[in-house]
C-alpha positions as CSV (number, residue, x, y, z in Angstrom):
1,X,-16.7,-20.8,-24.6
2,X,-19.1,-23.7,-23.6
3,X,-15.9,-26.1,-25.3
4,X,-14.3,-24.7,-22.3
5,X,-17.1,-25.1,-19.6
6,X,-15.7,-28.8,-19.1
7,X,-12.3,-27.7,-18.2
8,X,-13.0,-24.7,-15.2
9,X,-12.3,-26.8,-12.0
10,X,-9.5,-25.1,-10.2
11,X,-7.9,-22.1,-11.4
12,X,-4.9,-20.6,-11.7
13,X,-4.3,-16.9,-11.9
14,X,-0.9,-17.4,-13.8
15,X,-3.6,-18.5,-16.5
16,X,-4.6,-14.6,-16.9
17,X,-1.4,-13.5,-17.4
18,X,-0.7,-16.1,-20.1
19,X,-4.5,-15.2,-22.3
20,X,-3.4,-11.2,-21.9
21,X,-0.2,-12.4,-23.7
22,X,-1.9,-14.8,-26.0
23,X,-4.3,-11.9,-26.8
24,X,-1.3,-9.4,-27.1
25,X,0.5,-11.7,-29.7
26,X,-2.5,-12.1,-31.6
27,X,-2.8,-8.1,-32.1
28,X,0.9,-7.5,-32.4
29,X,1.5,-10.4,-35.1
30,X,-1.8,-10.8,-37.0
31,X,-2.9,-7.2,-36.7
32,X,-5.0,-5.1,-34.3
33,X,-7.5,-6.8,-32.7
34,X,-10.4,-4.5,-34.1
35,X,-8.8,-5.4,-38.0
36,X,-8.9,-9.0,-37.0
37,X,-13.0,-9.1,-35.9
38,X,-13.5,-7.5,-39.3
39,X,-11.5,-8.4,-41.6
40,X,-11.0,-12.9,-41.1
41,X,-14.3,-14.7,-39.5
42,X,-11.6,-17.1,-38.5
43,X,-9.4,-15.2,-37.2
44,X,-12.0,-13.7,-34.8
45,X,-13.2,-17.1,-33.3
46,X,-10.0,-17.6,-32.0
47,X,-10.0,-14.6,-30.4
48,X,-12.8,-14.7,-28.7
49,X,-11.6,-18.1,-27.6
50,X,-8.8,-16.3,-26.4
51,X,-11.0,-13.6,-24.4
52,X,-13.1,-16.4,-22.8
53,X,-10.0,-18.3,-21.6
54,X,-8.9,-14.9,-20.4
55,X,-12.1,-14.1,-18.4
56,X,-12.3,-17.9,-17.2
57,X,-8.7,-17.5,-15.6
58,X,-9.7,-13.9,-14.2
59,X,-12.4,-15.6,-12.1
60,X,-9.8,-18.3,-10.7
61,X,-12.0,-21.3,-13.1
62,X,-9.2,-22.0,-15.0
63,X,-7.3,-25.4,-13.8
64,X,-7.1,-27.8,-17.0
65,X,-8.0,-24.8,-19.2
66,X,-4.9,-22.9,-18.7
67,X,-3.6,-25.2,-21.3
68,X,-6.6,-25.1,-23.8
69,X,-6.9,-21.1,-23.3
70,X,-2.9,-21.0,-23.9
71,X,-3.3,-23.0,-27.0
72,X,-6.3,-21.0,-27.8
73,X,-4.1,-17.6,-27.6
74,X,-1.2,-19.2,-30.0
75,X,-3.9,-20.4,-32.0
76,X,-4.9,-16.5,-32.2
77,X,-2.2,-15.1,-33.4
78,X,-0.9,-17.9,-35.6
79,X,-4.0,-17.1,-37.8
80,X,-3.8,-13.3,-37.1
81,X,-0.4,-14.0,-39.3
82,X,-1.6,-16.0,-41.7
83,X,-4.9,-14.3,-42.3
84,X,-3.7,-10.7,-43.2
85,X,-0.9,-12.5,-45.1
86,X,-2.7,-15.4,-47.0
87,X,-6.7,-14.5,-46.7
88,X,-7.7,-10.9,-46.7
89,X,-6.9,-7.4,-46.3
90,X,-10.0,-4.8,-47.7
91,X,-8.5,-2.3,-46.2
92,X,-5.4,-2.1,-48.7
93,X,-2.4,-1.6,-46.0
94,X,0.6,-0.7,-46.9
95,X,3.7,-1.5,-45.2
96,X,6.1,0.6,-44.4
97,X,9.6,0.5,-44.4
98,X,12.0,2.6,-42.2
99,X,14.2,2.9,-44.6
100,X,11.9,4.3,-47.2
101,X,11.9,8.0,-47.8
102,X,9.8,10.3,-50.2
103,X,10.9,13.9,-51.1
104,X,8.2,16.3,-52.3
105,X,9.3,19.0,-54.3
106,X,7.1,21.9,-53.6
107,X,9.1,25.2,-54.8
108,X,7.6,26.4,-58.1
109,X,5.5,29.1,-59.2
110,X,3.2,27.1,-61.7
111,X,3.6,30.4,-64.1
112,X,1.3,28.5,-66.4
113,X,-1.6,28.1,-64.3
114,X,-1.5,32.4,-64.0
115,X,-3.4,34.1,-63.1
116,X,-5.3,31.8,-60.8
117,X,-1.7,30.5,-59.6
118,X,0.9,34.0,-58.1
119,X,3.6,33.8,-56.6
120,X,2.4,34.4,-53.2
121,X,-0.2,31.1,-53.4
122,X,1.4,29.2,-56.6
123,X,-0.9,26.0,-57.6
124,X,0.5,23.5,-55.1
125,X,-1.2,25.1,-52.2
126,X,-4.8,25.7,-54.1
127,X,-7.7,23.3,-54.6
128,X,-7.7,23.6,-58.2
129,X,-9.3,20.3,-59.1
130,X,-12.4,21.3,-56.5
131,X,-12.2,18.4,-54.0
132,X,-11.6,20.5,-50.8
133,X,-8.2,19.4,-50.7
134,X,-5.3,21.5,-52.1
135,X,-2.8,19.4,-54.4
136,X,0.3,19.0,-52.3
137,X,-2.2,17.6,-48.9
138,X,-3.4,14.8,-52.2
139,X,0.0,14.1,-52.5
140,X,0.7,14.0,-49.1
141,X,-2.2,11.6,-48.5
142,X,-0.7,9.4,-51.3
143,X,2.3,9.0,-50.1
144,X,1.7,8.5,-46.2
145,X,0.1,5.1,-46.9
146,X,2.8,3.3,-47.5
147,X,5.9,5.9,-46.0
148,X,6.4,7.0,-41.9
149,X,5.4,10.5,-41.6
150,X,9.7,10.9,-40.1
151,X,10.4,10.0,-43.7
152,X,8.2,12.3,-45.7
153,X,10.3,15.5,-46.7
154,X,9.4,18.6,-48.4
155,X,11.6,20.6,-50.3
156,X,9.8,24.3,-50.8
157,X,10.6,27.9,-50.9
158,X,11.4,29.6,-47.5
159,X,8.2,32.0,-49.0
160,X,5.8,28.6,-48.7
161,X,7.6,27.3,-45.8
162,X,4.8,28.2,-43.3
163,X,2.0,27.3,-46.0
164,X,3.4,23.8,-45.9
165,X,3.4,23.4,-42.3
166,X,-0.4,24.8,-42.1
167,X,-1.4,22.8,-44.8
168,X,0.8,19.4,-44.0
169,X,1.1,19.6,-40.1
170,X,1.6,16.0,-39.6
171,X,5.2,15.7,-40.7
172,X,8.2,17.0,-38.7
173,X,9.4,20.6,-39.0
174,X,12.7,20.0,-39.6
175,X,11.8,17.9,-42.7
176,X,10.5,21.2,-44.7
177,X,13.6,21.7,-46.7
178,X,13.7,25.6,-47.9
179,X,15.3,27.3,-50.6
180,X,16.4,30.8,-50.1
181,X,16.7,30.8,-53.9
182,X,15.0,28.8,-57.1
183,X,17.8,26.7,-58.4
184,X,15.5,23.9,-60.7
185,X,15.2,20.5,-59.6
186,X,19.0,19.2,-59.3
187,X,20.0,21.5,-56.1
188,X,16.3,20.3,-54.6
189,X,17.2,16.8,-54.8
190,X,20.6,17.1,-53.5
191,X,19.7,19.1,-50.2
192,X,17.4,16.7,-49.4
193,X,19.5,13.4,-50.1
194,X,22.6,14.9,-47.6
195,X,19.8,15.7,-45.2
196,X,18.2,11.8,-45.2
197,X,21.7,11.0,-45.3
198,X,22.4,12.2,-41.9
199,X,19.5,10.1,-40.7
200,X,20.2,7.1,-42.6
201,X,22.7,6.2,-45.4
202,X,21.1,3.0,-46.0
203,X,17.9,4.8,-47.9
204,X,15.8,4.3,-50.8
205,X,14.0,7.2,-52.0
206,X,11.0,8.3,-53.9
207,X,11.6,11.7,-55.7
208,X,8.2,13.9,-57.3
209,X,6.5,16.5,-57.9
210,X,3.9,18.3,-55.3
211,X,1.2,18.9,-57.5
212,X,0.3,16.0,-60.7
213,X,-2.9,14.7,-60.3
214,X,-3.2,10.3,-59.9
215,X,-6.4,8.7,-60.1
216,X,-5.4,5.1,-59.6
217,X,-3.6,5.5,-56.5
218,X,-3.5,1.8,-55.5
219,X,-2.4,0.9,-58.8
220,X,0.6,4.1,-58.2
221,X,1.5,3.1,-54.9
222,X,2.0,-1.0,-56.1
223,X,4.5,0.5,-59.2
224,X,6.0,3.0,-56.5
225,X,6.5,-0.4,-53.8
226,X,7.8,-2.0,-57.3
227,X,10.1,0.9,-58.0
228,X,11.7,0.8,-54.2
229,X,12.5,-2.7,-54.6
230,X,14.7,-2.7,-57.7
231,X,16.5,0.3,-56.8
232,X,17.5,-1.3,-53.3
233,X,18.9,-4.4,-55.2
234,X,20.6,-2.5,-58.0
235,X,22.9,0.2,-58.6
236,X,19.6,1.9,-60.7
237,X,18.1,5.5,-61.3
238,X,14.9,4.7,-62.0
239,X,12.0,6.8,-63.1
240,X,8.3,6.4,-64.4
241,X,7.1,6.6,-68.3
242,X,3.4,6.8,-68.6
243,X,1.6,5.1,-71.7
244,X,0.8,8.1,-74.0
245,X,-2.8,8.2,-74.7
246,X,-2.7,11.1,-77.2
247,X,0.3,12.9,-79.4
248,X,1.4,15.5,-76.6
249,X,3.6,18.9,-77.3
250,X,3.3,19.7,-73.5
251,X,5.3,16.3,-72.1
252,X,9.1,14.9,-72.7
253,X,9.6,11.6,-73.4
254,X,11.4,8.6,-73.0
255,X,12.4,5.6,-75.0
256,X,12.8,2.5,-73.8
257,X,15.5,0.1,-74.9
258,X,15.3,-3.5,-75.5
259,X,16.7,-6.0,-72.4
260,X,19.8,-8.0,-73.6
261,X,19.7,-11.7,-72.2
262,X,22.0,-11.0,-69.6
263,X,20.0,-8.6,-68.2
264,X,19.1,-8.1,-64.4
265,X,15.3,-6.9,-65.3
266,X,12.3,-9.6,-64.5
267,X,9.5,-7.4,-65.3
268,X,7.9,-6.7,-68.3
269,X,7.4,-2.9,-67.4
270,X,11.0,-2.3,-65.9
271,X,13.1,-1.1,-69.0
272,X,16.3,0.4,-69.9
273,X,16.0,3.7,-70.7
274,X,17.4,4.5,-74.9
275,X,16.8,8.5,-74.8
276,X,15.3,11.3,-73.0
277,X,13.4,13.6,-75.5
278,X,12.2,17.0,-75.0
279,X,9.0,18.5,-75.7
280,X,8.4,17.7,-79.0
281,X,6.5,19.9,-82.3
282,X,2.9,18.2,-82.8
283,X,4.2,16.2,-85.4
284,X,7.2,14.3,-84.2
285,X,5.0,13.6,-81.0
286,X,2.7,11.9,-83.4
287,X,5.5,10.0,-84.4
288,X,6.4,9.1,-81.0
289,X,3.1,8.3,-79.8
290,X,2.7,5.9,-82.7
291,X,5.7,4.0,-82.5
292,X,5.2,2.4,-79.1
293,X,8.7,3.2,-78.0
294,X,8.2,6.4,-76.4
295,X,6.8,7.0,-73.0
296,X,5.7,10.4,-71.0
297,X,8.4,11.6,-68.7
298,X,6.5,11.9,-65.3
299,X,9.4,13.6,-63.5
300,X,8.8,11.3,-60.6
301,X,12.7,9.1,-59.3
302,X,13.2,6.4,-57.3
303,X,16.8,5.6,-56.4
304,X,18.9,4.4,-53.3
305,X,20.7,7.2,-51.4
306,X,24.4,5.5,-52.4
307,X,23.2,5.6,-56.3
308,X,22.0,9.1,-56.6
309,X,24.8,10.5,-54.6
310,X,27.5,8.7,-57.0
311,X,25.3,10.1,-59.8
312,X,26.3,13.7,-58.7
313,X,29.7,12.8,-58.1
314,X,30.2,11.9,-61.7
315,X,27.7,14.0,-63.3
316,X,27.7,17.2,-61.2
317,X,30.4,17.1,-59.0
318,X,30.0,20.6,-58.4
319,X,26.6,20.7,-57.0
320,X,27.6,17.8,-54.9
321,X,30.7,19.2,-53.2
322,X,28.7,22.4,-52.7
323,X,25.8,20.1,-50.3
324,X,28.8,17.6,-49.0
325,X,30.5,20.8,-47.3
326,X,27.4,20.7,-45.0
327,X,27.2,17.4,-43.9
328,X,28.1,19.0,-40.2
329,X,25.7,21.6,-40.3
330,X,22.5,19.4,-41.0
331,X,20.3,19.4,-38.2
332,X,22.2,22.6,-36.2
333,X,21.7,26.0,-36.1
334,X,24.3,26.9,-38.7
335,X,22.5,25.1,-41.4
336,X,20.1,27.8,-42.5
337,X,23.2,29.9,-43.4
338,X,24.9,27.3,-44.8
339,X,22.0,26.8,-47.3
340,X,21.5,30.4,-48.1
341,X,25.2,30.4,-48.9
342,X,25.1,27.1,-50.7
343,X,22.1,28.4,-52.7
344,X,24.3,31.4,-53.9
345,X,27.0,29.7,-55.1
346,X,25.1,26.6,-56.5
347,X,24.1,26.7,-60.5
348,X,20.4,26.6,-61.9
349,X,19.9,22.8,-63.5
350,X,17.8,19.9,-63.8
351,X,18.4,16.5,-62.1
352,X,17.1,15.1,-66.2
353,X,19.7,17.6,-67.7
354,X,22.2,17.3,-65.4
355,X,22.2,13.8,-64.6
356,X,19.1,11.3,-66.2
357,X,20.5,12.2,-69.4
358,X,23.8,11.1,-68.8
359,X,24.0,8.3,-66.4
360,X,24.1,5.0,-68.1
361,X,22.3,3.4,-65.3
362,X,19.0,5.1,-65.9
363,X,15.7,2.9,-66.0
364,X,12.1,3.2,-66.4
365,X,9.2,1.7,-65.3
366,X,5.6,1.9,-67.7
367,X,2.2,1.7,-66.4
368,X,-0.8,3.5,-66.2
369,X,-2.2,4.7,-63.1
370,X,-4.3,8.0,-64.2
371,X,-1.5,11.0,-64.3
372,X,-1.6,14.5,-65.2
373,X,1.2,16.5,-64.3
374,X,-1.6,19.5,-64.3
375,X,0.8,22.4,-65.7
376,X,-1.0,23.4,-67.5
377,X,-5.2,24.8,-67.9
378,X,-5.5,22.6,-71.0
379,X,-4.9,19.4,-69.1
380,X,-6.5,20.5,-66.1
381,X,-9.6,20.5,-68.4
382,X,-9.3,17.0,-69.3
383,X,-9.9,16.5,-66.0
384,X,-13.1,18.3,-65.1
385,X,-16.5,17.7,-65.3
386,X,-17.9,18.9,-68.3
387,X,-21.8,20.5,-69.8
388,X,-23.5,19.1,-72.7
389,X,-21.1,21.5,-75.2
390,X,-18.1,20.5,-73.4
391,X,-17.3,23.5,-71.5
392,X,-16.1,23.6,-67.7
393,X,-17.4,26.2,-66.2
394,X,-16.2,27.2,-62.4
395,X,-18.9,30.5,-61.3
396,X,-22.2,30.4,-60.0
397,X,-23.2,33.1,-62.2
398,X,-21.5,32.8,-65.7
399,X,-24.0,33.3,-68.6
400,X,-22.7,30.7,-71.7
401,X,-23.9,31.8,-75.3
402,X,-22.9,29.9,-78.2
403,X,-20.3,28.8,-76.0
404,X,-18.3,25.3,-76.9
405,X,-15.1,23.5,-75.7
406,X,-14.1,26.3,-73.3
407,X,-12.7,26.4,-69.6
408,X,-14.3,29.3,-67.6
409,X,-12.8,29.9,-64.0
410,X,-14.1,33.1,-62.6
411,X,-15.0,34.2,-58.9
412,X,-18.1,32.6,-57.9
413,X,-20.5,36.3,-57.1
414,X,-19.0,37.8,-60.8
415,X,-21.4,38.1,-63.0
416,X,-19.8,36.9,-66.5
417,X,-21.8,36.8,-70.3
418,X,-19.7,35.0,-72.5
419,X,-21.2,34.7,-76.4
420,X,-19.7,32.7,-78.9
421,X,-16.0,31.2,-77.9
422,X,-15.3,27.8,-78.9
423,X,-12.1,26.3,-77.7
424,X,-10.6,29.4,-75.5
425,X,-9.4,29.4,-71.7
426,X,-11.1,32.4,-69.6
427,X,-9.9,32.9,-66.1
428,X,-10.0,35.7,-63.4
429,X,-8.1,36.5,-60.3
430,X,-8.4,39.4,-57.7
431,X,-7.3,42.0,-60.7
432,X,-6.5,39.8,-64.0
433,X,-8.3,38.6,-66.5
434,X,-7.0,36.0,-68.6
435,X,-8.5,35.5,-72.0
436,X,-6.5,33.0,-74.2
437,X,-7.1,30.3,-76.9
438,X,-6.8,26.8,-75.5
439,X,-4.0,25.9,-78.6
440,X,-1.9,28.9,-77.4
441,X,-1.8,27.6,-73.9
442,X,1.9,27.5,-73.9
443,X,2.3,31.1,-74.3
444,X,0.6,31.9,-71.3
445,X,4.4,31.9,-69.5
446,X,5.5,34.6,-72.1
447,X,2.5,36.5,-71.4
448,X,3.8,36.4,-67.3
449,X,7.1,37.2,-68.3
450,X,5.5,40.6,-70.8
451,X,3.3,41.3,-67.8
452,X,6.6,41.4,-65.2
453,X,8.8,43.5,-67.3
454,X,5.9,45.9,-67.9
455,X,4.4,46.3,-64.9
456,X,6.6,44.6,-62.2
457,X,5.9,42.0,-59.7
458,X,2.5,42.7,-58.5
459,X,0.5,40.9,-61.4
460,X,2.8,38.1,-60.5
């Protein structure tokens, strides 16, 4: 300001008018102004050149400083530019882009996580991990950083429909997708491409689960921002591997190929995918783990809207005619009937069975950003804070005994004595009690499926 002092003979009110723009460019093109005091020292001297030229002019002092104060204001925002390009930005902003979508699939049951997940509340919609957020709001909180809430979609049961608008209440209505009936993972995906379609053929999309845990979520979202950028420059289906860090039985897998010279790929973690592998016995995942081919299948895409769609016209032309009959009914009131109809007719299949496996387009990207697809209680115990005998123990009033290498969830006022278990999984819900060794995890869906046909739905 006292550079100024020299020049405040006169004045010219058109002077005000051109610091309010100056100040306006500055926020607009190098950020708010509030990011721009905090973030870049520089950046906020020029501002407050800008405000004092600003108040100068307001006063009628101005005269020869309308041209230093104007130069002050481009001076602003030239720096706002540079500075949250070139200099700093602690806050880690993401930007977004309008033609970026994400789809969360958010229909299943999580029949492995029973008894604590039922049908009427499955694990997407609980706070399993104890943070006093539910799973699907974490993933909605990942995603939103670098996606416009108009571009998040949800595809869910019309039983969770409701839950997902109480529990995610920022994003449009209209973008909760729901299934009158559970038809795996392929339908899902293509309800929710014709839908984005009618908004914008031009998309790239993000495709995953509602309810894997991430723990390095700036490293996720840089590999996701990665992901989005191939697929809109090639005619890819693209989906994540994760570096093994143990022989798993509970994950697929993937094997990368080796890039050919004349390949398209300029990133040492972008592959072509060889084979997708199912769930493997103990001892051929040992063998994948230690060849350094093989990858965990996270079940999270990323694909352009064009790609995917000529993916199920070649691979599953019959669940894609079934969603391309509605392409007038999106968006109207005849679409709920049209889905429930679709839904009917439309086979049960996986977007990896039905089309993953096939395409020969498919590619991967590796990294490691802290994932666990949490499906089951095992790896949900890898996860949780643990006593000095390795036990994770969720009740205020459970008495341990001899106890080692066990996962106790019980309601927090029921008194529990547990005496010499090592290794075992003990949960209760409302009226089940689950008591199970932690190497027979898997079984824990055949014991759902004994427990329907026995006794019907209500233990489900």
């Amino acid at each position: 300001m006292a550079l100024l002092l020299p020049f405040t003979m006169g004045g010219s009110p058109i002077a005000g008018v051109i610091m309010l723009a100056g100040i306006f460019y500055g926020a607009m093109y190098g950020g708010s102004i509030t990011s721009i005091l905090v973030n870049i020292p520089g950046e906020a001297a020029s501002v407050v050149t800008c405000l004092d030229g600003y108040q100068m002019a307001r006063q009628g002092r101005a005269g020869p400083a309308l041209g230093v104060a104007a130069f002050g204001s481009f001076i602003a925002g030239t720096l706002g530019v540079i500075g949250l390009m070139f200099l700093a930005n602690p806050l880690n902003i993401k930007s977004m882009n309008k033609n970026h979508y994400c789809v969360i699939m958010a229909g299943g049951v999580g029949s492995r996580f029973w008894p604590l997940s039922r049908s009427v509340r499955p694990k997407q919609f609980l706070d399993i991990l104890g943070t006093g957020k539910t799973l699907i709001r974490q993933t909605f909180e990942r995603f939103e950083q670098i996606f416009p809430l108009d571009n998040i979609f949800v595809v869910t049961s019309t039983d969770y429909g409701q839950v997902v608008h109480e529990q995610i209440p920022e994003i449009p209505y209209d973008n909760i997708l729901m299934e009158s009936m559970r038809r795996n993972t392929a339908p899902c995906i293509a309800y929710a491409c014709y839908k984005i379609k009618h908004r914008n053929p031009k998309a790239s999309m993000i495709v995953a689960p509602s309810d894997h845990l991430i723990i390095k979520e700036a490293r996720f979202l840089d590999v996701v921002e990665q992901g989005l950028d191939f697929v809109k420059k090639e005619d890819a289906l693209l989906t994540l591997g994760i570096k093994p860090s143990r022989p798993e039985t509970g994950y697929g897998y993937i094997q990368i190929g080796r890039s050919s010279a004349k390949s398209k790929i300029h990133s040492k973690n972008l592959s072509k995918v060889k084979t997708f592998t199912e769930k493997p016995d103990l001892k051929l995942a040992r063998v994948f783990y230690e060849s350094g081919e093989f990858y965990w299948n996270a079940g999270i895409f990323l694909w352009s809207l064009s790609s995917i769609l000529n993916a199920f016209e070649t691979y599953l032309p019959d669940v894609n005619s079934i969603f391309a009959e509605g392409e007038g009914h999106y968006y109207t009131d005849k679409e709920r009937d049209f889905i429930d109809n679709a839904y009917a007719e439309c086979k049960s299949i996986s977007i990896d069975y039905g089309v993953m496996e096939k395409a020969d387009n498919v590619y991967v990207i590796t990294s490691d950003f802290g994932w666990s697809d949490l499906g089951t209680w095992g790896s949900l115990y890898e996860q949780l804070d643990k006593d000095e005998n390795e036990n994770s123990i969720t009740g205020d009033q459970v008495m341990p005994y001899e106890l080692q290498n066990c996962l106790v969830n019980v309601p927090w006022d029921k008194l529990v004595v547990l005496q010499g278990l090592k290794d075992y999984i003990v949960v209760e819900s409302d009226d089940i009690l689950l008591v199970c060794r932690m190497k027979d995890e898997q079984k824990i869906r055949n014991f759902v499926q004994d427990v329907q046909m026995k006794l019907g739905e209500d233990y489900i």
